[in-house]
N, C-alpha and C positions, 0 to 999 in steps of 0.2 A: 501415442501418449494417452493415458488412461484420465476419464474425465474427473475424477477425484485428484490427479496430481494438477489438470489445469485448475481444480477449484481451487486446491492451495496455492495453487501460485498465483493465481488472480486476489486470493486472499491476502499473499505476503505484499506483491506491488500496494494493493488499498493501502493497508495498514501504516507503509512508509509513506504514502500522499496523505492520511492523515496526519499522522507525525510530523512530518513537516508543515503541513500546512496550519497545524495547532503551535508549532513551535514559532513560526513564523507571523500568525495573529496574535498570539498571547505570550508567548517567550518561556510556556512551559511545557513540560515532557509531557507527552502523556503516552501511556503502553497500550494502545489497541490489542481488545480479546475479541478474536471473532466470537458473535455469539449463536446469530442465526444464520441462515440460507437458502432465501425463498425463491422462488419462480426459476430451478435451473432449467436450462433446457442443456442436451448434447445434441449439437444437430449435426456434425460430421465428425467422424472419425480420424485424426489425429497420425498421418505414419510415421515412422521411424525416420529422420534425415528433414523432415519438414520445419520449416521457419516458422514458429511461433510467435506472433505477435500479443503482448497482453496490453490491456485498457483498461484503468478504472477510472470514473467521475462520480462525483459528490452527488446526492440527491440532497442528501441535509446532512449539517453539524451543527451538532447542539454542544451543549456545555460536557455532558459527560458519553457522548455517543455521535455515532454517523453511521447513513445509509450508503451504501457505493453501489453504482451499478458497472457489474464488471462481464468483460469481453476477452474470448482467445480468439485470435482471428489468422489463420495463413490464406497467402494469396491473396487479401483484401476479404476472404471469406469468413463470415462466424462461422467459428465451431463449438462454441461455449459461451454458455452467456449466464447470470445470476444476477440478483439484488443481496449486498452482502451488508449485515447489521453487524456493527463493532461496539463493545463501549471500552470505556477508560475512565480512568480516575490521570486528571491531567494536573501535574504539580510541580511547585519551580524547586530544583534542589537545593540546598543548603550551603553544602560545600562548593567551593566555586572549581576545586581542582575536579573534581568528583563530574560539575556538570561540562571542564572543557576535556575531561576522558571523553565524556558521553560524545557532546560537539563530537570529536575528532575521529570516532569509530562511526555513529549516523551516519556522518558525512562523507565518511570513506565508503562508505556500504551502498551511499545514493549515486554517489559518483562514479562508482561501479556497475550500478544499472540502470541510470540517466547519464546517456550520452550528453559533454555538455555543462554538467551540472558543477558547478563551483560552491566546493563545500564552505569558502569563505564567506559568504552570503548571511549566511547565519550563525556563524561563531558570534559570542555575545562581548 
């Protein structure tokens, strides 16, 4: 797996842990845009058929941004690692049908890939 596809995907899990975890403190959307991508390293090579594990954690959230330090790891091994900068403009929507479309697709998209995960938690 090429280390630019683990950066996006390391990218995409952040993005939905911020999302939730903004939707879950403050009860508003907010769209995460990667902006930067500092300190990658590739330390092993990725083969074909291999079990991908992805990680991110919070360094910081602020009001309109977060740091995530993100991890691919098979075998219990890193093969990938970065410090990922996002920001957002985090806002409650207007429409209430509008925000339980939103709820209802998030939720299905987390529960998709968080084993586990009950998208009713956070419908409002």
């Amino acid at each position: 797996m090429p280390g630019v596809l683990q950066l996006e995907a390391m990218a995409q899990l952040a993005g939905k842990a911020i999302g939730y975890t903004v939707r879950q403190q403050r009860g508003d959307w907010p769209f995460p845009i990667l902006s930067m991508i500092r300190d990658v390293k590739f330390r092993r090579f990725v083969k074909p058929g291999q079990e991908v594990i992805l990680e991110a954690d919070f360094v910081a959230l602020r009001d309109e941004s977060a740091i995530m330090k993100v991890r691919s790891r098979v075998d219990g091994k890193i093969m990938a690692q970065a410090e990922e900068v996002f920001v957002f403009n985090a806002v409650p929507l207007e429409d209430n049908a509008d925000s339980a479309r939103l709820e209802a697709v998030e939720g299905a998209e987390l529960a998709r890939l968080w084993p586990g995960f009950d998208p009713k938690v956070w419908t409002s």
